[in-house]
One Martini backbone bead per residue (centre of mass of N, CA, C, O) as a GRO file, in nm:
protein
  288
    1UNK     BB    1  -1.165  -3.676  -4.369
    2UNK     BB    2  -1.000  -3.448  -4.275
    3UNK     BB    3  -0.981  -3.275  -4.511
    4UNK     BB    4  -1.269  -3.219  -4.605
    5UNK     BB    5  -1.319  -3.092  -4.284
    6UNK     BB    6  -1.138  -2.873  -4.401
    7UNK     BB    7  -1.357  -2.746  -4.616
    8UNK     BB    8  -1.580  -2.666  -4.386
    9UNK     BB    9  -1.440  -2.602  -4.090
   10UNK     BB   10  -1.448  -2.229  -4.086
   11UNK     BB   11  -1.279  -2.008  -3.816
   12UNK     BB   12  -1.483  -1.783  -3.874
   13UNK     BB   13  -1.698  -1.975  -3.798
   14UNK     BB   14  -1.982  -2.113  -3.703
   15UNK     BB   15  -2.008  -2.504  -3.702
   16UNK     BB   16  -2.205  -2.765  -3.785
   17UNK     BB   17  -2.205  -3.101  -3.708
   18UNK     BB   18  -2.320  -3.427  -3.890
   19UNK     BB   19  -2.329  -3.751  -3.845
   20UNK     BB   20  -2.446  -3.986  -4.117
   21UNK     BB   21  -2.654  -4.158  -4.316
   22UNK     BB   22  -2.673  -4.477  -4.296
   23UNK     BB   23  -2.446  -4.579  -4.055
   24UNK     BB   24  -2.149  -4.464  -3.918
   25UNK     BB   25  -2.035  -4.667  -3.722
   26UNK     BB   26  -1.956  -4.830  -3.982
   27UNK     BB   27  -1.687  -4.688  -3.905
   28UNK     BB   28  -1.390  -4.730  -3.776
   29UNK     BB   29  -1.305  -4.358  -3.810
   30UNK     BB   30  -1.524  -4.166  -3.661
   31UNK     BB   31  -1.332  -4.077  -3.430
   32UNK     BB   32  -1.144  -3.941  -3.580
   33UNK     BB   33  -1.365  -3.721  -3.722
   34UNK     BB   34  -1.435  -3.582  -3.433
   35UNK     BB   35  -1.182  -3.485  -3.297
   36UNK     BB   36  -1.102  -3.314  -3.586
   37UNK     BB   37  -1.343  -3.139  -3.546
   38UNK     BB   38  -1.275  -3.031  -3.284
   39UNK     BB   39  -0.969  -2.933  -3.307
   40UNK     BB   40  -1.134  -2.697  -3.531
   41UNK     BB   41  -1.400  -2.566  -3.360
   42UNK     BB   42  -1.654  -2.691  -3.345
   43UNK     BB   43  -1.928  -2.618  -3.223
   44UNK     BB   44  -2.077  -2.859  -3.324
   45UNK     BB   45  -2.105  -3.277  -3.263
   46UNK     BB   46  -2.299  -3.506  -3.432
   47UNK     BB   47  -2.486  -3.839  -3.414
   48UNK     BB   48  -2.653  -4.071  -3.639
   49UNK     BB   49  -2.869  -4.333  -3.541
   50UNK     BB   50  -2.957  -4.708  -3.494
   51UNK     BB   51  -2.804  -4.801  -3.211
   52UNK     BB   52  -2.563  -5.016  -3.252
   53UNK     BB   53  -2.277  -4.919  -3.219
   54UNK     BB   54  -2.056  -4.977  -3.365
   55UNK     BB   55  -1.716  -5.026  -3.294
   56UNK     BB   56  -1.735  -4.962  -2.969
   57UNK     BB   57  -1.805  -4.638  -2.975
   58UNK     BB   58  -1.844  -4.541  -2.684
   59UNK     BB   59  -1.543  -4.677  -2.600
   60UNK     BB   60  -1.435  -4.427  -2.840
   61UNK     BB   61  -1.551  -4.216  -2.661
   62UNK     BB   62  -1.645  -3.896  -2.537
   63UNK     BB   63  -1.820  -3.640  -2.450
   64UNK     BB   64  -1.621  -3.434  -2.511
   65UNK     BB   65  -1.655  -3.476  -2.802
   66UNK     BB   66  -1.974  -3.491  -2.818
   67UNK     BB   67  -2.308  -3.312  -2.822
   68UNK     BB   68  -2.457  -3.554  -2.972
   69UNK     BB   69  -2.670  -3.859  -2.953
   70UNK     BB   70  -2.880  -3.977  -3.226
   71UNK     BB   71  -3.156  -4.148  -3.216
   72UNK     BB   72  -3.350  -4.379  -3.396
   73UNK     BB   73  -3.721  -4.358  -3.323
   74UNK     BB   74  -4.053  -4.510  -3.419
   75UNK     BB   75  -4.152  -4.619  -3.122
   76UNK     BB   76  -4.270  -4.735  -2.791
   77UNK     BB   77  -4.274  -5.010  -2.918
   78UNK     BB   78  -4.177  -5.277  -3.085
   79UNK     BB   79  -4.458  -5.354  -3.253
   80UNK     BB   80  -4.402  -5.038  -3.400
   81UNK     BB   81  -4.076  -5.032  -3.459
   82UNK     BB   82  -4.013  -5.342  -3.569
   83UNK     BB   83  -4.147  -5.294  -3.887
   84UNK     BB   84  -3.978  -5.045  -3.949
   85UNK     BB   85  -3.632  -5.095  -3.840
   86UNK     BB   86  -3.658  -5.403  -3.714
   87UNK     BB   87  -3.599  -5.626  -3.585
   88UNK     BB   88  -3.490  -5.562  -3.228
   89UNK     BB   89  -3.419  -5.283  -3.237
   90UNK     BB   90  -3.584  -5.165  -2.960
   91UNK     BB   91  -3.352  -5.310  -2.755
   92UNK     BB   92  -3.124  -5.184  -2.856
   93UNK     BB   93  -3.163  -4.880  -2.888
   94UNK     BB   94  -3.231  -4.830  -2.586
   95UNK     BB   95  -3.002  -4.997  -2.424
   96UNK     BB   96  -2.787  -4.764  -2.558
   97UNK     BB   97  -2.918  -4.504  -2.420
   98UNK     BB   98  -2.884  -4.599  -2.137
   99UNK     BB   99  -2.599  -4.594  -2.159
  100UNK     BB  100  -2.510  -4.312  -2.262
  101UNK     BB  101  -2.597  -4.166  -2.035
  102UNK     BB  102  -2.456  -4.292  -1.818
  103UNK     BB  103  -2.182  -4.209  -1.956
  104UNK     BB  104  -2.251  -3.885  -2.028
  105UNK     BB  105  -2.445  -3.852  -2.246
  106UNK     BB  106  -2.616  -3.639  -2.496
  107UNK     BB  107  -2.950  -3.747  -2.594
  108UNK     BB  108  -3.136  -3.805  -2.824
  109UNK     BB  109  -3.467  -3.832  -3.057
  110UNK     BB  110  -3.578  -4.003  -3.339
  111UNK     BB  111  -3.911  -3.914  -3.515
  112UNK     BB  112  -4.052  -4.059  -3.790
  113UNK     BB  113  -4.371  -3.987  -3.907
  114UNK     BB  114  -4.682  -4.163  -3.964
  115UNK     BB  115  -4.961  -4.389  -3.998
  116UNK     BB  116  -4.772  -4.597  -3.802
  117UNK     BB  117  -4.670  -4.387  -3.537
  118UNK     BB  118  -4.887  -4.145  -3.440
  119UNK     BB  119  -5.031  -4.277  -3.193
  120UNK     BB  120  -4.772  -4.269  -3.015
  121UNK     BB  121  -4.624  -3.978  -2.988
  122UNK     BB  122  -4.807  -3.893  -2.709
  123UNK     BB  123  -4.610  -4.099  -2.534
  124UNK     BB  124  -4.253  -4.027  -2.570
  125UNK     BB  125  -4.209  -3.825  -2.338
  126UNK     BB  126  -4.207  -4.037  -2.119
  127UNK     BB  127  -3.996  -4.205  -2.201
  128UNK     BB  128  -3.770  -4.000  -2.272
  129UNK     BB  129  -3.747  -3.955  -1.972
  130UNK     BB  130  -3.664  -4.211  -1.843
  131UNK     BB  131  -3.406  -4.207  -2.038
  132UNK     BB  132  -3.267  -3.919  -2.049
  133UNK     BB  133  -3.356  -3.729  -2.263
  134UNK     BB  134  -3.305  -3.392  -2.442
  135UNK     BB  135  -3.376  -3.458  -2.714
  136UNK     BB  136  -3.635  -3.391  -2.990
  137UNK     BB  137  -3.711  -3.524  -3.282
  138UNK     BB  138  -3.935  -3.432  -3.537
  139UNK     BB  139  -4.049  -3.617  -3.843
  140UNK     BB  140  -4.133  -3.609  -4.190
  141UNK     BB  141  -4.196  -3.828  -4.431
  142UNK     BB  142  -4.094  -3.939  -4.736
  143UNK     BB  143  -4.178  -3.987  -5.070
  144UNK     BB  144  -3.957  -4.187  -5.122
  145UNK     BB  145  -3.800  -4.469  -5.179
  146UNK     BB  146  -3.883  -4.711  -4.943
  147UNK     BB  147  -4.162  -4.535  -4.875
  148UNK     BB  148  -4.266  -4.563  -5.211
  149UNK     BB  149  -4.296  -4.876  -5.199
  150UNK     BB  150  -4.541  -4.945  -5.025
  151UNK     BB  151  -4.736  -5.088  -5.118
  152UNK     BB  152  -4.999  -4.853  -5.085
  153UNK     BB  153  -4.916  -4.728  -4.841
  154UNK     BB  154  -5.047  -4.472  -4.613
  155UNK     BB  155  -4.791  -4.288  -4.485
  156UNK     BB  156  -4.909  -3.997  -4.474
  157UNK     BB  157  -4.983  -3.726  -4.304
  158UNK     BB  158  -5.197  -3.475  -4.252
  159UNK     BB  159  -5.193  -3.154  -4.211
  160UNK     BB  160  -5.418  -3.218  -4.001
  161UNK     BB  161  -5.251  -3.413  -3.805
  162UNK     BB  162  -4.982  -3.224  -3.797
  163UNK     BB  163  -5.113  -2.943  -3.654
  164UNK     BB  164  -5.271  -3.122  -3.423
  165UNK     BB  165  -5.034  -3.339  -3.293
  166UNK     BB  166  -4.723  -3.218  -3.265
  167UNK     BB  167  -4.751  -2.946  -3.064
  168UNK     BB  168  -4.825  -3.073  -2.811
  169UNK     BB  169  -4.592  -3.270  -2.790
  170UNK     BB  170  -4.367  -3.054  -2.790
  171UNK     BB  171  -4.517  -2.947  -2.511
  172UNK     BB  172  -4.484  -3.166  -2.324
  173UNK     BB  173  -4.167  -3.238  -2.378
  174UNK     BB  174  -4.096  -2.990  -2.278
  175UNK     BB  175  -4.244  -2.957  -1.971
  176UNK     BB  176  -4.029  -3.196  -1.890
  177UNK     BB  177  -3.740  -3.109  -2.028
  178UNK     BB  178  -3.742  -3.088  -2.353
  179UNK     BB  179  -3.575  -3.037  -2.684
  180UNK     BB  180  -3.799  -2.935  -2.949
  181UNK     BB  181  -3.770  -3.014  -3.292
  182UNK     BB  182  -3.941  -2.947  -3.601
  183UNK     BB  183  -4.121  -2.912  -3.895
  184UNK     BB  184  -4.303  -2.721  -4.058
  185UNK     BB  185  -4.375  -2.768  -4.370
  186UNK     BB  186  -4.646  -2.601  -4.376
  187UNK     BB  187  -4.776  -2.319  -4.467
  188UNK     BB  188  -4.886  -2.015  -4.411
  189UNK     BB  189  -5.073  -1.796  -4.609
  190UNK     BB  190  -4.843  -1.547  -4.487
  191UNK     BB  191  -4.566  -1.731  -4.545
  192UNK     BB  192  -4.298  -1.694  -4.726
  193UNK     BB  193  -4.101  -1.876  -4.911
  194UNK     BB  194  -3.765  -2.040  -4.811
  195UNK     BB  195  -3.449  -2.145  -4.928
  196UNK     BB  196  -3.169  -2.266  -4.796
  197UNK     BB  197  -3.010  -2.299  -5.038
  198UNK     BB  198  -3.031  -1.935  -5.077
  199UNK     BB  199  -2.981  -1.860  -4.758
  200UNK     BB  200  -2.767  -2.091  -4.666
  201UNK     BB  201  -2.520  -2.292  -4.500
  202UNK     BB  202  -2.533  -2.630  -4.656
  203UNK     BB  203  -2.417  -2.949  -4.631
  204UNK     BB  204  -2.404  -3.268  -4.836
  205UNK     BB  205  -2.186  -3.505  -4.765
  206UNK     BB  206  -2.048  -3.778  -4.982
  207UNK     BB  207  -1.805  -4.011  -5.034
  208UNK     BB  208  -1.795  -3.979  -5.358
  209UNK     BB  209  -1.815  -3.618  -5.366
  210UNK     BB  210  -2.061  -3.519  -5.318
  211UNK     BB  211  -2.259  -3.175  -5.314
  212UNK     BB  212  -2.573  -3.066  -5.133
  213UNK     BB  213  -2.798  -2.832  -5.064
  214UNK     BB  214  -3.020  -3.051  -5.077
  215UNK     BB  215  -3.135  -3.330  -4.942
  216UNK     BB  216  -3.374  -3.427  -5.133
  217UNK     BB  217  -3.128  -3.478  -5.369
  218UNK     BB  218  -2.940  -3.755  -5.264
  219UNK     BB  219  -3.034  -3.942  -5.545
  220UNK     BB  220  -2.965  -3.746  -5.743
  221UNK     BB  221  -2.720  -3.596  -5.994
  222UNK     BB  222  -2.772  -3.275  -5.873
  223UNK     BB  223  -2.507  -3.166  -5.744
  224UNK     BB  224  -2.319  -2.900  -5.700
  225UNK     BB  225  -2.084  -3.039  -5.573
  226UNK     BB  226  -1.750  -3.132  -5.537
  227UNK     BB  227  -1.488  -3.336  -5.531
  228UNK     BB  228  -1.158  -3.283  -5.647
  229UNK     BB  229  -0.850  -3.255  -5.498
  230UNK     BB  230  -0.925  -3.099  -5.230
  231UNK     BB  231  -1.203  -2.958  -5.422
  232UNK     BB  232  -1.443  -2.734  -5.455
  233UNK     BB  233  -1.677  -2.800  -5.673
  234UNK     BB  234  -1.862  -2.648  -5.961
  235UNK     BB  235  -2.074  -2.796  -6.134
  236UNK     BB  236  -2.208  -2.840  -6.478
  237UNK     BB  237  -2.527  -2.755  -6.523
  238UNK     BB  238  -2.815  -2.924  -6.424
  239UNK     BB  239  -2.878  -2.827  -6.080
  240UNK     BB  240  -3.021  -2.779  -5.791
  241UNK     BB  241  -2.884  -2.461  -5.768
  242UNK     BB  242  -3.130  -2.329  -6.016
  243UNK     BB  243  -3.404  -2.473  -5.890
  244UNK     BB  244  -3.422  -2.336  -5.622
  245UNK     BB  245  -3.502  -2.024  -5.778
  246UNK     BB  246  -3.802  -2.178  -5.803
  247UNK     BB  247  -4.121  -2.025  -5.823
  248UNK     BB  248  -4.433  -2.148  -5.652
  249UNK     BB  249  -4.695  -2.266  -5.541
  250UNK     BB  250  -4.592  -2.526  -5.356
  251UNK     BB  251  -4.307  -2.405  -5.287
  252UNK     BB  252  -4.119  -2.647  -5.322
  253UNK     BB  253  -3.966  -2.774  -5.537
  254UNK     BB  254  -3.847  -3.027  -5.486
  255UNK     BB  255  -4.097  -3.154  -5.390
  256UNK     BB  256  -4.248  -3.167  -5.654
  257UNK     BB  257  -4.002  -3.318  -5.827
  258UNK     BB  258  -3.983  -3.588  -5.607
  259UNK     BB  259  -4.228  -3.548  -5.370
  260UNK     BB  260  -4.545  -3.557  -5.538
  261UNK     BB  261  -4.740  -3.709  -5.307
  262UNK     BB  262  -4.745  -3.488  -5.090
  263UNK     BB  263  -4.970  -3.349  -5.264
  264UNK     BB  264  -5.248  -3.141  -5.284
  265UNK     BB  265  -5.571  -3.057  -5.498
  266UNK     BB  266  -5.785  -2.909  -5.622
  267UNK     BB  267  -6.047  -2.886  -5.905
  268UNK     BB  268  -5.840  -2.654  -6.039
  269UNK     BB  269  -5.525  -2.714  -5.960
  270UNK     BB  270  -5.474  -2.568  -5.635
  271UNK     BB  271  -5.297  -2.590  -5.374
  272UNK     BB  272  -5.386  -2.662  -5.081
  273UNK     BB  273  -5.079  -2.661  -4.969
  274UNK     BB  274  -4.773  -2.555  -4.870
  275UNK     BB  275  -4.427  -2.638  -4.868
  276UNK     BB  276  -4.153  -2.615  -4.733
  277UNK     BB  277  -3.874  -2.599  -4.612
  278UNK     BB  278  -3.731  -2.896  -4.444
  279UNK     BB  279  -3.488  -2.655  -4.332
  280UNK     BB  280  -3.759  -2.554  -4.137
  281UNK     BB  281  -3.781  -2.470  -3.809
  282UNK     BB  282  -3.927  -2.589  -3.496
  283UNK     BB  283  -3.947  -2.492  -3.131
  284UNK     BB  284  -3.883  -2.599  -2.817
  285UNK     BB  285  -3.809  -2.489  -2.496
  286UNK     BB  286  -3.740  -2.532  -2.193
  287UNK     BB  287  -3.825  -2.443  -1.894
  288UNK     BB  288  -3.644  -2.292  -1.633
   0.00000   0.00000   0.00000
């Protein structure tokens, strides 16, 4: 862990990093992890859960050790979070939230939006400030995985309940005192699509060794490094680091290739509207 993490953590310039999963804590080596990231001067960072903090994680490090504690939360009630998340999900991901805050560390909350849980969305600002969360990320579902297998259900929220009902909540959220990021998703019709993997420095890297620049790439074969005998190399043949360069009408070519459920045409075969690159974010600031 600590080898990889200096093939990328280099001290000429800020590096953000975030532990993800599948599910980190359940690593009981996660803490070797973040303190050997802190000695090398990472900028910031995070670690993303589904909450259960395996391997007494809170007990296992101090807020100084990581700039944010990111919890994965789907709704605002058991309700509609444990039949996305797990039975008791949403009893232990908040008691863990309250317990980290306590704690004194800096708590964010991830909720990836569908149409299993959009009309909760304008609810979590409340939840959240009581919770004494400080960060929200709201994320848009990929139809891709476990989520493109759901029988049938129409989990995709539409471009036009997206730019009607995130905006409002990341405003409520910020207005509260909550820093929220969220994906830009849909291009506006004179915004020119940029794809971070060409223009951008992010590394999405995997215990087996694979190194790719586009998170939408992470289940196929076609990773641009690898890592292999303590350096990164570069993969030979079709690759993702290829297709990011092909310019399409539908924006995100990764998009169209994987995730083409997300997508509407109209009548003449021309997309309704393009997909931005899914690492463009917006922010709303709390007010000072």
């Amino acid at each position: 862990m600590a080898q990889w993490l200096d093939l990328f953590l280099q001290t000429d310039r800020p590096t953000n990093l975030i532990f993800l999963g599948g599910e980190p804590t359940l690593h009981k080596d996660l803490p070797h992890g973040i303190r050997h990231a802190r000695r090398l001067g990472c900028r910031s960072i995070t670690v993303d859960t589904n909450g259960f903090l395996f391997h007494d994680f809170l007990d296992s490090i101090t807020p100084d050790d990581l700039d944010y504690l990111s919890f994965s939360l789907d709704g605002l009630t058991a309700g509609v979070n444990d039949p996305i998340r797990g039975a008791g999900v949403f009893a232990i991901c908040t008691a863990n939230i309250a317990k980290a805050v306590r704690q004194g560390f800096q708590v964010s909350v991830i909720y990836t939006v569908s149409s299993l849980n959009i009309n909760q969305l304008d609810k979590m600002p409340a939840l959240l400030q009581l919770l004494g969360v400080r960060r929200f990320f709201i994320q848009v579902i990929g139809l891709r995985g476990k989520s493109a297998q759901k029988g049938g259900l129409n989990l995709q929220v539409s471009p036009e309940e997206w730019l009607t009902k995130i905006p409002p909540v990341a405003k409520a959220a910020s207005d509260k005192g909550i820093h929220v990021i969220y994906p830009k998703v849909f291009l506006d019709d004179d915004e020119k699509f940029q794809c971070a993997g060409n223009i951008a420095e992010n590394y999405f890297i995997f215990p087996n060794g694979r190194v790719y620049l586009c998170p939408l790439c992470e289940d196929m074969p076609i990773h641009t490094y690898r890592i292999e005998d303590g350096r990164l190399i570069e993969q030979p043949g079709l690759t993702e680091k290829k297709l990011l360069s092909l310019n399409i009408p539908e924006g995100c070519v990764m998009n169209k290739l994987l995730q083409p459920g997300n997508l509407r045409y109209d009548k003449q075969g021309r997309p309704r509207y393009r997909i931005s690159c899914c690492l463009l974010k917006q922010e709303h600031q709390p007010a000072l």
